[in-house]
N, CA, C and O atoms as CSV, one atom per row, in Angstrom:
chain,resi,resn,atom,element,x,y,z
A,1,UNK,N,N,210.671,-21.639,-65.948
A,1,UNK,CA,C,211.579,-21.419,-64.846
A,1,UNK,C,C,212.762,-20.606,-65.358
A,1,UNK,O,O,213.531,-21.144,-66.154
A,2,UNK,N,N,213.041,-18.877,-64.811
A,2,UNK,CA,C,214.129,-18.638,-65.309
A,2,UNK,C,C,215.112,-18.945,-64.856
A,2,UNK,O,O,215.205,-19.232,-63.662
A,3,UNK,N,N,216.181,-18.972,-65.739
A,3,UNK,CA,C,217.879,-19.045,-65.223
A,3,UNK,C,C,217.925,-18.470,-64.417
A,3,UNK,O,O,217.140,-17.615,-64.006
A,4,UNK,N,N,219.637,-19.126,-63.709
A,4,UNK,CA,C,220.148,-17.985,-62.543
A,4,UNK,C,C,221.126,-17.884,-62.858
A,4,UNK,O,O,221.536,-18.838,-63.521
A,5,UNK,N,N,222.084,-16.766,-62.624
A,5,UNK,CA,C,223.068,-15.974,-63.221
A,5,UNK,C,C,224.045,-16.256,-63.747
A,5,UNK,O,O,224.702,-15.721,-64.640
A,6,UNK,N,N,224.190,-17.420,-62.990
A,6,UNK,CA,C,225.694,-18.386,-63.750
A,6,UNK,C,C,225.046,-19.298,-64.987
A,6,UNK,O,O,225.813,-19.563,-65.913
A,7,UNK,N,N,223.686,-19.788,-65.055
A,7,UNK,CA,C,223.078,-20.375,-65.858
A,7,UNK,C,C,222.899,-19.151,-67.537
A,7,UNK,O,O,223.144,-19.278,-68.736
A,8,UNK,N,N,222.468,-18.300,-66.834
A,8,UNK,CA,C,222.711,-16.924,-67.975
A,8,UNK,C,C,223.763,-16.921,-68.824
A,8,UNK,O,O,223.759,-17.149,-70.033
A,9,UNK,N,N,225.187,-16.488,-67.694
A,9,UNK,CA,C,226.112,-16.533,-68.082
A,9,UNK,C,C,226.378,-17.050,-68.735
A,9,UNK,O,O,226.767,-16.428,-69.723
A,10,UNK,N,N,226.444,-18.972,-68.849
A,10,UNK,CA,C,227.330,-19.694,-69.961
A,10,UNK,C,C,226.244,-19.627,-71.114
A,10,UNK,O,O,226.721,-20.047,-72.168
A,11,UNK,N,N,224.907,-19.217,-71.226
A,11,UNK,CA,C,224.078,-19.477,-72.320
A,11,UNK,C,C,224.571,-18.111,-72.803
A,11,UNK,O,O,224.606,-18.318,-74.016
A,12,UNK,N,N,224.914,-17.038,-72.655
A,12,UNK,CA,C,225.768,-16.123,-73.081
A,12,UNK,C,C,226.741,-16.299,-74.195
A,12,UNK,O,O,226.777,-15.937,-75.371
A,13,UNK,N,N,227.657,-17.108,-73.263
A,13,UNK,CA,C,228.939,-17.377,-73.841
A,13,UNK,C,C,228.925,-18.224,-74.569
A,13,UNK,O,O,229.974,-18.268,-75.211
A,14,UNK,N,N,227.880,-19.353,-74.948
A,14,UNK,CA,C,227.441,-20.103,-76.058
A,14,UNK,C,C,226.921,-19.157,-77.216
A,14,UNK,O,O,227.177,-19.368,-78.402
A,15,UNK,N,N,226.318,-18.308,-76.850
A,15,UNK,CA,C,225.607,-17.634,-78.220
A,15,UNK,C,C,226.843,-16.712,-78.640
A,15,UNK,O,O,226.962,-16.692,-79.865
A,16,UNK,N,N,227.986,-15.793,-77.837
A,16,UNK,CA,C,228.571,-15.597,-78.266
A,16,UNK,C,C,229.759,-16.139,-79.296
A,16,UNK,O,O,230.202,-15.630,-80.326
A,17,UNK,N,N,230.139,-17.529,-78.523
A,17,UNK,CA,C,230.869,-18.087,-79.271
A,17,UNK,C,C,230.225,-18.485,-81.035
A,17,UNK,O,O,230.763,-18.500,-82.142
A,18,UNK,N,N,228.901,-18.750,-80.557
A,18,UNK,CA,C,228.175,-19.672,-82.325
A,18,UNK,C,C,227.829,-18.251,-82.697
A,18,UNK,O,O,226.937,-18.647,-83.449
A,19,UNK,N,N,227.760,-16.947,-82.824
A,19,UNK,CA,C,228.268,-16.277,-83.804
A,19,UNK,C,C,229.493,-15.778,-83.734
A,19,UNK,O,O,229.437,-14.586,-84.035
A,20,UNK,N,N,230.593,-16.119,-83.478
A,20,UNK,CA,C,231.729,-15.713,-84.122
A,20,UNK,C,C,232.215,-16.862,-84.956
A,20,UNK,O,O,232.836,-16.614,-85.989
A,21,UNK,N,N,231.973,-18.157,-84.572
A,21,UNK,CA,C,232.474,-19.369,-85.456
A,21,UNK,C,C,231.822,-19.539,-86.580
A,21,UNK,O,O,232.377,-19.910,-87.615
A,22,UNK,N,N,230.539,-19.274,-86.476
A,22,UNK,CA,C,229.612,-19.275,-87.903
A,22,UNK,C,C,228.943,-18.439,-88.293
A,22,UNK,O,O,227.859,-18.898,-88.653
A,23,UNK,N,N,229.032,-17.275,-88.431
A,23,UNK,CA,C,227.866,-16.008,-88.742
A,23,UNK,C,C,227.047,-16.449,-89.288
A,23,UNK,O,O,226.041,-16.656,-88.609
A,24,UNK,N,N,226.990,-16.805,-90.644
A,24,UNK,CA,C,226.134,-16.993,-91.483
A,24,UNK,C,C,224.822,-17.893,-91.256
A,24,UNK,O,O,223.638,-17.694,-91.530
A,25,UNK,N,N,225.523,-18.999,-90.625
A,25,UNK,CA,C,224.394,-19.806,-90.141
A,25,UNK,C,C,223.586,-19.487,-89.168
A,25,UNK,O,O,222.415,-19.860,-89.098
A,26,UNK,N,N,224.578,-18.267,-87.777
A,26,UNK,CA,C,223.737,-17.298,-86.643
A,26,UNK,C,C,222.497,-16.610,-87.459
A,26,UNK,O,O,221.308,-16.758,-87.173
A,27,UNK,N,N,223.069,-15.758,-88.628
A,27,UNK,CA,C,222.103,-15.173,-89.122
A,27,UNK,C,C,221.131,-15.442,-89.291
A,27,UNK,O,O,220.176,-14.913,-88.722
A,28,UNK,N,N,221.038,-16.522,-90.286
A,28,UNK,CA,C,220.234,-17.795,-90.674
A,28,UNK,C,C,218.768,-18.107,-89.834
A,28,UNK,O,O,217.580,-18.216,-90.135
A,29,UNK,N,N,219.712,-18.191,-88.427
A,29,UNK,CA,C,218.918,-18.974,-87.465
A,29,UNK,C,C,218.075,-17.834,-86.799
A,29,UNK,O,O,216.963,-18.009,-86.301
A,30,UNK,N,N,218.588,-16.927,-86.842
A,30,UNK,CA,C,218.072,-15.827,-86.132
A,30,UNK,C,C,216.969,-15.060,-87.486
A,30,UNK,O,O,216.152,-14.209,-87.134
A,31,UNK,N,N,217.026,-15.290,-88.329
A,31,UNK,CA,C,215.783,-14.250,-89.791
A,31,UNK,C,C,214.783,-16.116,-89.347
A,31,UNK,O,O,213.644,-15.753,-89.051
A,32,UNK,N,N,214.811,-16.867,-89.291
A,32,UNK,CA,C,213.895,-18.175,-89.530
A,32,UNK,C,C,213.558,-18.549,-88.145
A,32,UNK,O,O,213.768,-19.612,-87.560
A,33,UNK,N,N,212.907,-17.296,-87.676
A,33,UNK,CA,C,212.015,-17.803,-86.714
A,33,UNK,C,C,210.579,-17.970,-86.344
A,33,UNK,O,O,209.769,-17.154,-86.784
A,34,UNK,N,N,210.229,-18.841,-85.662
A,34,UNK,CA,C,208.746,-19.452,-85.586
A,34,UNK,C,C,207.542,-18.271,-85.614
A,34,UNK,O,O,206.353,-18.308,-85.930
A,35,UNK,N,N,208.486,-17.144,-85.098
A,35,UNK,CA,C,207.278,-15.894,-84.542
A,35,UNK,C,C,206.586,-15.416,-86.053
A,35,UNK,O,O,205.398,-15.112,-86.164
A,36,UNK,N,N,207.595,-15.415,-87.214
A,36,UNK,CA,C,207.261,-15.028,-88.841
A,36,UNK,C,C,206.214,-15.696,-89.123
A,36,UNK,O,O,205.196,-15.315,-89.701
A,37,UNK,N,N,206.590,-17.146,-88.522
A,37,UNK,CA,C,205.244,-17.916,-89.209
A,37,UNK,C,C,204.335,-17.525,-89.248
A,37,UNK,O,O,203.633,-17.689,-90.246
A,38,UNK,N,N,203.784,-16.593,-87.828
A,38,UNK,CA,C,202.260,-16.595,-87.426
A,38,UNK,C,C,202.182,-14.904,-87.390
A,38,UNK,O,O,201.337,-14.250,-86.780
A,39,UNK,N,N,202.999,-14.515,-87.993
A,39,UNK,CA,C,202.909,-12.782,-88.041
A,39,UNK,C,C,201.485,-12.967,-89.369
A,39,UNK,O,O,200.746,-12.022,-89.093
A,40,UNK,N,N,201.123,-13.402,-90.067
A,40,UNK,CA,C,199.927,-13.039,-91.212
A,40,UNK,C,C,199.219,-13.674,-90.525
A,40,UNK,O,O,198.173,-13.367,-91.098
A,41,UNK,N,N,198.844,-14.459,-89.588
A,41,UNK,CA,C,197.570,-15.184,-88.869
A,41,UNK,C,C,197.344,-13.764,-87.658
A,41,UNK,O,O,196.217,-13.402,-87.321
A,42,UNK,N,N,198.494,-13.170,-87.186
A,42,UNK,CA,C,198.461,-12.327,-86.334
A,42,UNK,C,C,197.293,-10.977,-86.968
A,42,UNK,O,O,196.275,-10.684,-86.342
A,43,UNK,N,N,197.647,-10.373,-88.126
A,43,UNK,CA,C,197.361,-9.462,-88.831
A,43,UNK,C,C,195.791,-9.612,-89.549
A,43,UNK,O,O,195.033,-8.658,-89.723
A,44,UNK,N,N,195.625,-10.415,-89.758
A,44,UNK,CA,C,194.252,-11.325,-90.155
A,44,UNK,C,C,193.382,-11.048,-88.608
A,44,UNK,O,O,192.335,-10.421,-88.449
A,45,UNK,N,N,193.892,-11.474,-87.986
A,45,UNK,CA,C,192.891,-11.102,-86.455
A,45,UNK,C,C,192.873,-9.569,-86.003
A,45,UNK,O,O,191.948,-9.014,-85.409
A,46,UNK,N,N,194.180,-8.952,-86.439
A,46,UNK,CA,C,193.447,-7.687,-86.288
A,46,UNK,C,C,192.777,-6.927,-87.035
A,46,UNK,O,O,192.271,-5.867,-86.667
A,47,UNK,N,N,192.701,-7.489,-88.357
A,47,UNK,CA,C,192.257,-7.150,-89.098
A,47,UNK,C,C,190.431,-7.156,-88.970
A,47,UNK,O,O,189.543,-6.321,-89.140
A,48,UNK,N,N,190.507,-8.679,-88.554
A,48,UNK,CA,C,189.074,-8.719,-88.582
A,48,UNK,C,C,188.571,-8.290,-86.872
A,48,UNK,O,O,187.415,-8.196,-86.461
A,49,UNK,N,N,189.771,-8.094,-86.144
A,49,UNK,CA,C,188.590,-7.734,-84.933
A,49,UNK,C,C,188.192,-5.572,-85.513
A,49,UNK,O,O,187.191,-4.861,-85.421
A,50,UNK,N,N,189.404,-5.377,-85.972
A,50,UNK,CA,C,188.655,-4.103,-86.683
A,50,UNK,C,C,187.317,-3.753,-87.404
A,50,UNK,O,O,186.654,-2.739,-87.189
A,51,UNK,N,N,187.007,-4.779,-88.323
A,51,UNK,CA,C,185.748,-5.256,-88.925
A,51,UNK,C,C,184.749,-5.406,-87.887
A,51,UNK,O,O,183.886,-4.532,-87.816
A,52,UNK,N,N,184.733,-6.142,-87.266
A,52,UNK,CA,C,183.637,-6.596,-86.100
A,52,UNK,C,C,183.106,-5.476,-85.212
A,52,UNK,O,O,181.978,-5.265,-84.768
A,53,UNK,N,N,184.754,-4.545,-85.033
A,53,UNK,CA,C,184.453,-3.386,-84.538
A,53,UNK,C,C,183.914,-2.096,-85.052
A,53,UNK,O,O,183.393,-1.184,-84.410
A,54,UNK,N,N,184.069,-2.162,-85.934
A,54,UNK,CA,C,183.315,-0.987,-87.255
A,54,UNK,C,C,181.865,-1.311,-87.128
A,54,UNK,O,O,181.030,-0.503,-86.720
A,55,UNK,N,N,181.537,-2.863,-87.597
A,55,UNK,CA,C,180.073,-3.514,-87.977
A,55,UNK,C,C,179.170,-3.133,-86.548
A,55,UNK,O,O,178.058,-2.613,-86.459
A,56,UNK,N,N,180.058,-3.580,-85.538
A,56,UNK,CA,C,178.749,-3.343,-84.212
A,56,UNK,C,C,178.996,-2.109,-84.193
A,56,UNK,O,O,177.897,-1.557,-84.140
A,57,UNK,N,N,179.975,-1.182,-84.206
A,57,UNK,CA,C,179.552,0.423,-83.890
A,57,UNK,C,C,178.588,1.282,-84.872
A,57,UNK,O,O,178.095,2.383,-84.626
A,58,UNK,N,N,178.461,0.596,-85.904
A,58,UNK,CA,C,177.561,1.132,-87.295
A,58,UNK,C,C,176.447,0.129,-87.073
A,58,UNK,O,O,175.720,0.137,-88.066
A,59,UNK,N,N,176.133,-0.522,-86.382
A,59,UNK,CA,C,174.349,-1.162,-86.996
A,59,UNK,C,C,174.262,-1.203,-85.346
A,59,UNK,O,O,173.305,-1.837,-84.901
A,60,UNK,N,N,175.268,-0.521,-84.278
A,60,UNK,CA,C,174.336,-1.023,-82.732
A,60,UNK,C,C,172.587,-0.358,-83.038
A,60,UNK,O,O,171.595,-1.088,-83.039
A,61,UNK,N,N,172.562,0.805,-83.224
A,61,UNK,CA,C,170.992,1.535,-83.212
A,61,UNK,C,C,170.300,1.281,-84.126
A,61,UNK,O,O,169.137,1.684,-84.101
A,62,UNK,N,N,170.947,0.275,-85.607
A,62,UNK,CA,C,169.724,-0.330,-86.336
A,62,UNK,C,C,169.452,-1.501,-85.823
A,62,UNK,O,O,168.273,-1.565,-85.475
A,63,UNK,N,N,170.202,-2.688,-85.585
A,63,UNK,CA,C,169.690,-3.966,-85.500
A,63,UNK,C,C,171.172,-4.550,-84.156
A,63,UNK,O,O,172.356,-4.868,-84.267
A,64,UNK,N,N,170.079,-4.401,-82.887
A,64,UNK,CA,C,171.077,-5.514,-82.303
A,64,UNK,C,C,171.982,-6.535,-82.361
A,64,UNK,O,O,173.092,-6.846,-81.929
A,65,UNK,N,N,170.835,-7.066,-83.263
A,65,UNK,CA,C,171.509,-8.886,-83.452
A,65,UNK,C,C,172.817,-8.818,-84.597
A,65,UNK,O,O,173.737,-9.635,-84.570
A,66,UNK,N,N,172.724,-7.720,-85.578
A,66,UNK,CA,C,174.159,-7.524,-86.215
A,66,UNK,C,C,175.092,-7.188,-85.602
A,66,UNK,O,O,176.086,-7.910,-85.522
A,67,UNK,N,N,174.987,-5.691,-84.856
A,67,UNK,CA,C,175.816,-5.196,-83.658
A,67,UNK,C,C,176.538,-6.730,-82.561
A,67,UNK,O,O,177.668,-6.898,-82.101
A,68,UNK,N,N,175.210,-7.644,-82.474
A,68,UNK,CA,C,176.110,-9.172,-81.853
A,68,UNK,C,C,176.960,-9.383,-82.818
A,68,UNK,O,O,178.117,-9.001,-82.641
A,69,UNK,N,N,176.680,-9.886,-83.776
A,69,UNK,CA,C,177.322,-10.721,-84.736
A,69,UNK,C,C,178.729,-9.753,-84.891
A,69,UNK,O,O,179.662,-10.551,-84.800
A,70,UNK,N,N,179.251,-8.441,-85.076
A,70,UNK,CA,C,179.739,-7.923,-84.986
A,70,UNK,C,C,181.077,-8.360,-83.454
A,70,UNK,O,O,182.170,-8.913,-83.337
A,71,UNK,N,N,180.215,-7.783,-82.719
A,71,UNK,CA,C,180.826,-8.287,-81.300
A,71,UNK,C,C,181.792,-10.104,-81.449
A,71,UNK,O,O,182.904,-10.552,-81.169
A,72,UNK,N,N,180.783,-10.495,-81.923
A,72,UNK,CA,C,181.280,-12.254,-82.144
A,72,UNK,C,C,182.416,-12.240,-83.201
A,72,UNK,O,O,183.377,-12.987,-83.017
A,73,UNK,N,N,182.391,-11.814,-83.784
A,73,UNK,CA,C,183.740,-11.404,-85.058
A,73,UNK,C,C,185.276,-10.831,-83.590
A,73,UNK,O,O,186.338,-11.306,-83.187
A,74,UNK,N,N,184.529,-9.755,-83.352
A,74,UNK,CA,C,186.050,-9.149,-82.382
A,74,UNK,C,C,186.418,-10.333,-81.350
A,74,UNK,O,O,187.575,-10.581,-81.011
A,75,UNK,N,N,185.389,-10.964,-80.939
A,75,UNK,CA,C,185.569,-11.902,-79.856
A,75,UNK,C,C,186.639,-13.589,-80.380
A,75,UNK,O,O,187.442,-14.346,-79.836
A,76,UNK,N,N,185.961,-13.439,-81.737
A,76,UNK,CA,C,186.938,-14.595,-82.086
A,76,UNK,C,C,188.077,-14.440,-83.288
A,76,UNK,O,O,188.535,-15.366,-83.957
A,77,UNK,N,N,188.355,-13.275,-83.372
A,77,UNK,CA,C,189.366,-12.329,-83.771
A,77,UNK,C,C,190.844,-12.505,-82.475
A,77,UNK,O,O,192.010,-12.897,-82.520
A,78,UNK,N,N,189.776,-11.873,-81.283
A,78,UNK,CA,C,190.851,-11.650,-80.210
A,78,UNK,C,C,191.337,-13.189,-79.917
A,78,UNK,O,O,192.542,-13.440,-79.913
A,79,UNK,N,N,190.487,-14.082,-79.702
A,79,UNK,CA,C,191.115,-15.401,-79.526
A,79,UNK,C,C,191.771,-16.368,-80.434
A,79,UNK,O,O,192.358,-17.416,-80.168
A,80,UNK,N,N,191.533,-15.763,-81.605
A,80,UNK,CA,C,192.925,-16.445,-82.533
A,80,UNK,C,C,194.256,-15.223,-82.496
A,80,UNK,O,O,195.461,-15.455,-82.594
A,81,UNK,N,N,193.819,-14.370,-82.384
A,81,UNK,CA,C,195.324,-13.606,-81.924
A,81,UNK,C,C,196.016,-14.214,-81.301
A,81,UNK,O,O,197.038,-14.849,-81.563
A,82,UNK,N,N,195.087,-13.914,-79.812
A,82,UNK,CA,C,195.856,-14.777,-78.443
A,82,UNK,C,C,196.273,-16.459,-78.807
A,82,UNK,O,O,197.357,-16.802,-78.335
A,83,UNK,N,N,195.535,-17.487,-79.573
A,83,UNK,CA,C,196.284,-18.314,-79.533
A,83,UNK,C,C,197.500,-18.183,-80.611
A,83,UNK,O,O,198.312,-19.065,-80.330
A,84,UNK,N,N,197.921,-17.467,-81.676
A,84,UNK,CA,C,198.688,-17.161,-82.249
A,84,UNK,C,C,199.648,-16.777,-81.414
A,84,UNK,O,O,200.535,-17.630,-81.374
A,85,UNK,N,N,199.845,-15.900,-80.759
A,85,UNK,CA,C,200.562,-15.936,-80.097
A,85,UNK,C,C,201.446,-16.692,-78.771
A,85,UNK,O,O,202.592,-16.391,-78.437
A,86,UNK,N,N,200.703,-17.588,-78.229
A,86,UNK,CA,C,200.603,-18.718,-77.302
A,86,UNK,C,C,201.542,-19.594,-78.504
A,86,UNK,O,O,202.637,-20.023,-78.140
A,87,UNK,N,N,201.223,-19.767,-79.497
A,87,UNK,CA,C,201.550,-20.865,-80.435
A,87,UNK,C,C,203.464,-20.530,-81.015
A,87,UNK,O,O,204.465,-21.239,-80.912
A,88,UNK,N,N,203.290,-19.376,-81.506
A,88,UNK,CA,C,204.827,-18.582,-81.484
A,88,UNK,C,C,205.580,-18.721,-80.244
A,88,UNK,O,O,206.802,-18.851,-80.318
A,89,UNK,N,N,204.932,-18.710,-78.990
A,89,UNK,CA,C,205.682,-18.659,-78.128
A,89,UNK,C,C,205.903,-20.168,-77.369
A,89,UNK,O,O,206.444,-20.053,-76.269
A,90,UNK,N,N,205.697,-21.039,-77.621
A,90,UNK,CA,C,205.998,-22.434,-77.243
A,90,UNK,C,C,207.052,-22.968,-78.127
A,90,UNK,O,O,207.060,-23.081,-79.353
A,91,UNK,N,N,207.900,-23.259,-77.281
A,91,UNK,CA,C,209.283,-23.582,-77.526
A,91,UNK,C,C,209.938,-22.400,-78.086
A,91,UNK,O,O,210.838,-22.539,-78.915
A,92,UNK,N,N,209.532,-21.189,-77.675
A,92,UNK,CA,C,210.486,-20.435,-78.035
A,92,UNK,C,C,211.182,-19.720,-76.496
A,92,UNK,O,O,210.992,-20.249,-75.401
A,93,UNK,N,N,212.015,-18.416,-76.695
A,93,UNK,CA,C,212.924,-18.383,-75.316
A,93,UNK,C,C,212.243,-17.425,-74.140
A,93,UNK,O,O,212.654,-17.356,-72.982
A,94,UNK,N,N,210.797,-16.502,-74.844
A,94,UNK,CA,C,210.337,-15.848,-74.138
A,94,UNK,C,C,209.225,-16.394,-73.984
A,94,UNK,O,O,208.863,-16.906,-75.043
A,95,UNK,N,N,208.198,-16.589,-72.816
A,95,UNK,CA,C,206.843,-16.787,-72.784
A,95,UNK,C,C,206.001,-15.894,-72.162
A,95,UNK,O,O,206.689,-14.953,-71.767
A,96,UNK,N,N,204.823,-15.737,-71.883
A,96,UNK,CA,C,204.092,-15.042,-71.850
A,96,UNK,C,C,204.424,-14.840,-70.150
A,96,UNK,O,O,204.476,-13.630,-69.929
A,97,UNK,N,N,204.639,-15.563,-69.013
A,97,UNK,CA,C,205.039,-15.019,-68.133
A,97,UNK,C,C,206.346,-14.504,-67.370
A,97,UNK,O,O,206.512,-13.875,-66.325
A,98,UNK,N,N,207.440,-15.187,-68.602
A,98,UNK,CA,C,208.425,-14.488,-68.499
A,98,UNK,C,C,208.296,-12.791,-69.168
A,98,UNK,O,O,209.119,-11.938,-68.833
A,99,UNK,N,N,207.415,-12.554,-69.915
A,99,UNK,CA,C,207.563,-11.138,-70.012
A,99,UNK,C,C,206.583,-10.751,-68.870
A,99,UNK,O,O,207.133,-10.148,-67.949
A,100,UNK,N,N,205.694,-10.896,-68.778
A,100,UNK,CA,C,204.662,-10.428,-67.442
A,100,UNK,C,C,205.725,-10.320,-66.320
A,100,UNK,O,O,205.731,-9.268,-65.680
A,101,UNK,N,N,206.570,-11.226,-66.024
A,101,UNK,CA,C,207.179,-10.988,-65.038
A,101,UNK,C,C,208.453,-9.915,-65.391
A,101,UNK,O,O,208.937,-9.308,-64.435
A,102,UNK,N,N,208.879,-9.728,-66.448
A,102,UNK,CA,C,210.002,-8.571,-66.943
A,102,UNK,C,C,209.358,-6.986,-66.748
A,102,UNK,O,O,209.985,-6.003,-66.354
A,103,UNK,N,N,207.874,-7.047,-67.158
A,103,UNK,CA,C,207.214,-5.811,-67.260
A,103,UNK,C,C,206.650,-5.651,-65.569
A,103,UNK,O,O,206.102,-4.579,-65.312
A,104,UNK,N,N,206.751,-6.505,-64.621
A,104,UNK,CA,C,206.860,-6.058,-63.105
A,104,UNK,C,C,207.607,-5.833,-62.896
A,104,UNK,O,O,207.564,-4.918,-62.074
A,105,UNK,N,N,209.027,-6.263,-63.269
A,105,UNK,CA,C,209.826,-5.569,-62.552
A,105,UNK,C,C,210.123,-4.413,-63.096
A,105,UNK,O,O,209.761,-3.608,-62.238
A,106,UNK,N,N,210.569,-3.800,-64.010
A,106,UNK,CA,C,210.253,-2.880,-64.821
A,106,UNK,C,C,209.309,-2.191,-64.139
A,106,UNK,O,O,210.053,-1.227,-63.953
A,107,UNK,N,N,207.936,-1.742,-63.414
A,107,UNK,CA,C,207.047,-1.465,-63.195
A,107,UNK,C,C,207.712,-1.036,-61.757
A,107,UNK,O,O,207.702,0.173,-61.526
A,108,UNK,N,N,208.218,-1.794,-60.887
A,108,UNK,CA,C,208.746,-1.645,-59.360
A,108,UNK,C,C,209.405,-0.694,-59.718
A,108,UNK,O,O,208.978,0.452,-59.582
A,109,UNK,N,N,210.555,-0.957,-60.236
A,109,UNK,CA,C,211.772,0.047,-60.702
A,109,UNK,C,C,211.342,1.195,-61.015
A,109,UNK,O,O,212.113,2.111,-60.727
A,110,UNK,N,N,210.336,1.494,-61.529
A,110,UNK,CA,C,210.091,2.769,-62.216
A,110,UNK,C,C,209.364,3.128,-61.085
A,110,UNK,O,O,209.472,4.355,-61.078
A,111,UNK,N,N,208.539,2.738,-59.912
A,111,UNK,CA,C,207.633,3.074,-59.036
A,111,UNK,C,C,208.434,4.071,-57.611
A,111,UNK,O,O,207.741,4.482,-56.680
């Protein structure tokens, strides 16, 4: 559920205030976030849906069933991405339909 404007506002003026009273610890809080954790689980899936994608485009016209096995690599490549990301984003301040809904409006605006 997003904020509304006055709700914005004072979460504003909270973040402004906790970095001017404490930088260091703002800093802190802001380099140690959850999204780092899962940036090498992120990279690993694209890594291997690349693989999967190489393997089925190089053996589709020798052997189907590799070209699958291939396919099955990108397929569960893409779904540990996606839950990697699902996982970064719980309890954090953006979620997946707060940006879906940022990139419509964005989308109107530009239309």
């Amino acid at each position: 559920m997003p904020l509304n404007e006055d709700e914005q506002r004072i979460l504003e003026e909270i973040e402004r205030q906790f970095y001017e009273e404490d930088p260091e610890l703002a800093r802190s809080v802001a380099e140690a976030s959850l999204r780092s954790k899962f940036k090498p689980h992120r990279r690993l899936a694209v890594i291997g849906f690349i693989v999967g994608l190489v393997v089925m485009l190089a053996s589709f016209t020798a052997s189907v069933w590799i070209a699958a096995g291939g396919f099955m690599v990108m397929l569960a490549s893409a779904g540990w991405f996606a839950m990697s990301l699902r996982k970064s984003n719980d309890g954090g301040s953006a979620t997946f339909e707060s940006w879906l809904n940022k990139a419509r409006q964005r989308w109107s605006r530009n239309s």
